[in-house]
C-alpha positions as CSV (number, residue, x, y, z in Angstrom):
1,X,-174.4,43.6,-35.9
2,X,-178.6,43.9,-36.4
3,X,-179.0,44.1,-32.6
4,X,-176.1,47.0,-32.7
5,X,-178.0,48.7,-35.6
6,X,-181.3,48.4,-33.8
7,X,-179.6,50.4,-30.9
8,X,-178.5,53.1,-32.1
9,X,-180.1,54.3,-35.0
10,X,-182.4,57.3,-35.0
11,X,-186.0,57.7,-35.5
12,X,-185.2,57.5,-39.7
13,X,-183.5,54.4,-39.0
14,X,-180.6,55.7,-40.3
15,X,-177.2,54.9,-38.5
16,X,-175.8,58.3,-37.0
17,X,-172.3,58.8,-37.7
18,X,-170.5,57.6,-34.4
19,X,-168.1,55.8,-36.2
20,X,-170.1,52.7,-35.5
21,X,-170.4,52.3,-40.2
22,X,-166.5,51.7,-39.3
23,X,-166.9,49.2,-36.3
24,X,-169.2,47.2,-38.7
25,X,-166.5,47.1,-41.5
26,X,-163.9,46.1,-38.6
27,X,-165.8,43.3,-36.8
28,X,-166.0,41.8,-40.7
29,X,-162.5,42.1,-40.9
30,X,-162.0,40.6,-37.5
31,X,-163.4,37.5,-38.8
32,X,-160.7,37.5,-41.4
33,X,-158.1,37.8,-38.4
34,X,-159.4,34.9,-36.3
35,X,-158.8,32.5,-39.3
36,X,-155.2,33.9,-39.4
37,X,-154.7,33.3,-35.7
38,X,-156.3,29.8,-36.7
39,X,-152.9,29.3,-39.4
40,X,-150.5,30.3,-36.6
41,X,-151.8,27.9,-34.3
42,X,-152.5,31.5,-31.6
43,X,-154.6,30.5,-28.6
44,X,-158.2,31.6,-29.3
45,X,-158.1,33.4,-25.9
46,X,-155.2,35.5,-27.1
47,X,-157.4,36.4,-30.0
48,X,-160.5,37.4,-27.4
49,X,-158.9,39.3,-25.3
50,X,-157.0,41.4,-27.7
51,X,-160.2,42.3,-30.0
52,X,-161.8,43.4,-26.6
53,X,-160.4,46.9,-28.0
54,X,-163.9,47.1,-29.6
55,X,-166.0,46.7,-26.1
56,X,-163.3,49.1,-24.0
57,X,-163.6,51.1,-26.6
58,X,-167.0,51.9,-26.4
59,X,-167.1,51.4,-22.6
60,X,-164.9,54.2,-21.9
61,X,-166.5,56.7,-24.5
62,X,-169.9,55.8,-22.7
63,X,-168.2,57.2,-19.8
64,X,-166.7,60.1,-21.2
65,X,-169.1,61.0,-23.2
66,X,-172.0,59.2,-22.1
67,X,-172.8,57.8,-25.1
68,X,-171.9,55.0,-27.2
69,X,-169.2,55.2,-30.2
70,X,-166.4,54.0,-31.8
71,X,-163.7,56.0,-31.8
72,X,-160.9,53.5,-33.0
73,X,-160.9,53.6,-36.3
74,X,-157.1,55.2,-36.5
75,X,-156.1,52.5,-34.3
76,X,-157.2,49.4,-35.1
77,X,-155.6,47.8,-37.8
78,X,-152.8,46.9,-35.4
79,X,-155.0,44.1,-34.0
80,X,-156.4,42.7,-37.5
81,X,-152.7,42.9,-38.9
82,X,-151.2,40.5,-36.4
83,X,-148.8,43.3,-35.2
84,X,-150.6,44.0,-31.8
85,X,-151.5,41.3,-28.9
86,X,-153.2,41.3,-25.5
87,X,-151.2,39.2,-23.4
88,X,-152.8,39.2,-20.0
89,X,-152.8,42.9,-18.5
90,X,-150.8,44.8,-21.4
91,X,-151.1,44.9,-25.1
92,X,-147.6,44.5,-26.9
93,X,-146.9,45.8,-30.7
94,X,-144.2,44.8,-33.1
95,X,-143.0,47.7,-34.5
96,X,-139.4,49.7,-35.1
97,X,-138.5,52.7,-33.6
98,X,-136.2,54.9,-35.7
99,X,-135.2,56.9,-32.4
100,X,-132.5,55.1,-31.1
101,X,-132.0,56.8,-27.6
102,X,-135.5,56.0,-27.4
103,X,-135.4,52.2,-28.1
104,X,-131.6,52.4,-25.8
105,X,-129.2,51.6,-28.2
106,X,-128.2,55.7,-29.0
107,X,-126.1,55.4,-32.4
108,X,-128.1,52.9,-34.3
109,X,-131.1,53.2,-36.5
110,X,-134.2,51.1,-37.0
111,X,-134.7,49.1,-33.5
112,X,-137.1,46.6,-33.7
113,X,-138.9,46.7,-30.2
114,X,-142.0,45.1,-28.6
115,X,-144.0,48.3,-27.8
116,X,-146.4,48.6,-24.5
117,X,-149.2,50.0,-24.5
118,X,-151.8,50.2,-21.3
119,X,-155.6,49.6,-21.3
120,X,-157.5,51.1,-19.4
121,X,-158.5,48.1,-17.3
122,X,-154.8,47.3,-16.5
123,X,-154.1,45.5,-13.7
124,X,-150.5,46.9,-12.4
125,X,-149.8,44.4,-9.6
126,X,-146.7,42.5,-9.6
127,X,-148.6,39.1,-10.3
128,X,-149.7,40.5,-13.6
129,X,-147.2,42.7,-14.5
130,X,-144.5,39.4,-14.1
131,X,-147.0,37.0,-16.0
132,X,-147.4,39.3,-19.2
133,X,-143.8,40.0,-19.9
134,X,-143.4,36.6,-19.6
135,X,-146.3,35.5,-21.8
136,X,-144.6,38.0,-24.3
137,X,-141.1,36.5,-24.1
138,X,-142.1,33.1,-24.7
139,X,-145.3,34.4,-27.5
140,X,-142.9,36.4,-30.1
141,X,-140.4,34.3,-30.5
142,X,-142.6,31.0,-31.0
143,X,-144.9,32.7,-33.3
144,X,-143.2,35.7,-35.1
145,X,-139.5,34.0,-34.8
146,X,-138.7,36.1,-37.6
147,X,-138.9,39.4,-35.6
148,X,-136.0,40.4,-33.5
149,X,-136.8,42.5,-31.0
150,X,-134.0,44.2,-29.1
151,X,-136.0,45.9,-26.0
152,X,-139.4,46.0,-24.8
153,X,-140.0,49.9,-25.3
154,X,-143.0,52.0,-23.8
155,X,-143.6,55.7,-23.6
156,X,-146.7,57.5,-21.5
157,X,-147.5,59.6,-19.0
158,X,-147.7,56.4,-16.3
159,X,-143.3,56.9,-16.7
160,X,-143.6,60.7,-15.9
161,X,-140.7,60.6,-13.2
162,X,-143.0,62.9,-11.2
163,X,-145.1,60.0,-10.0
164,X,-142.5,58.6,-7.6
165,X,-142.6,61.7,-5.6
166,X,-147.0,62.2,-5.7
167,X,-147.4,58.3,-5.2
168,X,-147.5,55.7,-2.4
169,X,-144.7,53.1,-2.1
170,X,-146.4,50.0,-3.5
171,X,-148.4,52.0,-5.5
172,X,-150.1,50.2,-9.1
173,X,-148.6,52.8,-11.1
174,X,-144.8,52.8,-9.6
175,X,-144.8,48.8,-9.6
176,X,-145.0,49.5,-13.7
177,X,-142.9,52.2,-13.1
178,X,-140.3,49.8,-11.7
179,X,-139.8,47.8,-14.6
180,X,-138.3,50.4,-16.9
181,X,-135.2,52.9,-17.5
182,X,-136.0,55.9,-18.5
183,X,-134.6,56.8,-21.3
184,X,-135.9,59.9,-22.8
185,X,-138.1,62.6,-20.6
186,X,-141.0,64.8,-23.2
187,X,-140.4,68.2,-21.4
188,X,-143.6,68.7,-22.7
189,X,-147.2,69.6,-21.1
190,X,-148.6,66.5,-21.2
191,X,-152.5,66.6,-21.7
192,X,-152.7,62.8,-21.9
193,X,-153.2,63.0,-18.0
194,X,-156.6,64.6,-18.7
195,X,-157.7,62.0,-21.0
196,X,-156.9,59.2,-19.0
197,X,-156.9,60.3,-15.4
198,X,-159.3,63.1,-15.6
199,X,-161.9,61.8,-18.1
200,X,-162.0,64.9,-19.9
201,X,-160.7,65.8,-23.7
202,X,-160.2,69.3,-22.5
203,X,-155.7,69.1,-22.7
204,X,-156.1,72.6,-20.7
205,X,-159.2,72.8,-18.4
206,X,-160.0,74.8,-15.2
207,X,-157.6,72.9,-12.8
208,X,-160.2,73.6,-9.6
209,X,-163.2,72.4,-12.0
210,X,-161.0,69.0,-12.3
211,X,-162.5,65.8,-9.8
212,X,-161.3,64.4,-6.8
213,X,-162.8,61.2,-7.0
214,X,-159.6,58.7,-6.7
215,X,-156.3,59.2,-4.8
216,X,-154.4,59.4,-8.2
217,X,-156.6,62.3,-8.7
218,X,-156.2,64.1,-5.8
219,X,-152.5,64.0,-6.3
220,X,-152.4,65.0,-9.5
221,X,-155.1,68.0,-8.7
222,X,-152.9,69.5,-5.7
223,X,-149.5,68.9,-8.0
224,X,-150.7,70.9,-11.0
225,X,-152.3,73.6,-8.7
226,X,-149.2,74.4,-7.1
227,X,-147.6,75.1,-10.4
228,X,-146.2,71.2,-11.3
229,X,-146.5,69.8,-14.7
230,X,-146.2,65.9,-15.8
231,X,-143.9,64.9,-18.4
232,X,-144.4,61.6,-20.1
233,X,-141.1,59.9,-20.4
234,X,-140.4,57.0,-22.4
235,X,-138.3,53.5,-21.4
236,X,-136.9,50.1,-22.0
237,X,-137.5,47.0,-19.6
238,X,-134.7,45.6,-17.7
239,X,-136.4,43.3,-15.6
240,X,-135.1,40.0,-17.9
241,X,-131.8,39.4,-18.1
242,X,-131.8,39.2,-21.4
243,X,-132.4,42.5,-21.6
244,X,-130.5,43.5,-18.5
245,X,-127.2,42.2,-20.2
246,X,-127.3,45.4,-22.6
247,X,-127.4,47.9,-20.0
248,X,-130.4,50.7,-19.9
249,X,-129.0,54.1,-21.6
């Protein structure tokens, strides 16, 4: 933490408020988590990769903003709690969804699901993809055997049934696509494609004044200039048979 100090304080050698006081108080904390991971006998790597939040963290706020901060604070405790995990490409959180069409199983109450959720450096080959949901069906149940998940659940704008019609066959995005059922569309303007794709906080900018710098962004440009919009949509896996038993809603 000094040589983090040293970096970015200003010429008072005070730390500026980029959320970095908070970082400090979280790597401390962090500590406290890798001795828990220690008591369930977790893989130290597992424990690596899933504080890396911290470095993308920063990394992709460089590139936004061009400068360095922490911007996680809201986030984070889902890591040092034990309720969040990298494993390989995808992060996976315990948690229980109260909307049941949304888990799939419409007419009950309190699903308990694994949640997705996608870094930015997500590899979305089928390689990967098949060796996390694996890693994630043999982690839970050997160390959180108490926690019954019914479905691996995931909503984002990578689900947005629009994609299959803007993207190549073969393409990253549609081989995650190709894991779920949809079961719930947001008929919503989804800004989250700005963040992510765009690199810009703006949820409404000048469409022309948008980049062209990928393929995804190209197609996404020429989509939302002739009028399109992209709704996020949520889904459950039904790639395991486990899951595939219960039949997608």
């Amino acid at each position: 933490m000094e040589a983090i100090t040293n970096l970015y304080t200003d010429p008072d050698g005070r730390l500026p408020d980029d959320g970095l006081r908070s970082m400090a108080v979280f790597l401390m904390a962090a500590r406290h988590t890798k001795e828990m991971y220690a008591d369930k006998c977790i893989d130290e790597n597992i424990y690596i990769d899933s504080m890396g939040f911290f470095k993308r963290q920063i990394d992709q706020n460089v590139l936004r903003h061009g400068r360095a901060f922490f911007s996680g604070a809201s986030w984070f405790h889902r890591q040092l709690s034990l309720t969040l995990f990298r494993l390989g490409t995808l992060e996976f959180e315990m948690t229980t969804l109260t909307d049941a069409v949304y888990a799939g199983f419409p007419g009950e109450t309190d699903i308990p699901v694994l949640s997705v959720h996608i870094p930015p450096d997500a590899i979305f080959t089928r390689e990967e993809l098949d060796k996390c949901y694996d890693a994630a069906f043999e982690f839970f149940p050997r160390y959180f055997p108490d926690f019954k998940f019914r479905n691996i659940f995931c909503s984002t704008w990578l689900l947005a049934p629009v994609l299959k019609e803007l993207l190549p066959p073969g393409s990253g995005i549609l081989n995650f696509q190709s894991d779920y059922a949809i079961t719930k569309v947001n008929y919503d303007y989804d800004g989250n494609i700005m963040h992510w794709v765009f690199k810009t906080d703006d949820k409404n900018p000048d469409i022309n004044a948008l980049p062209e710098d990928t393929s995804l962004c190209r197609a996404l440009k020429k989509h939302l200039l002739a009028g399109g919009a992209v709704y996020s949509a949520a889904g459950v896996i039904y790639r395991k048979p486990a899951i595939r038993d219960r039949g997608p809603v």
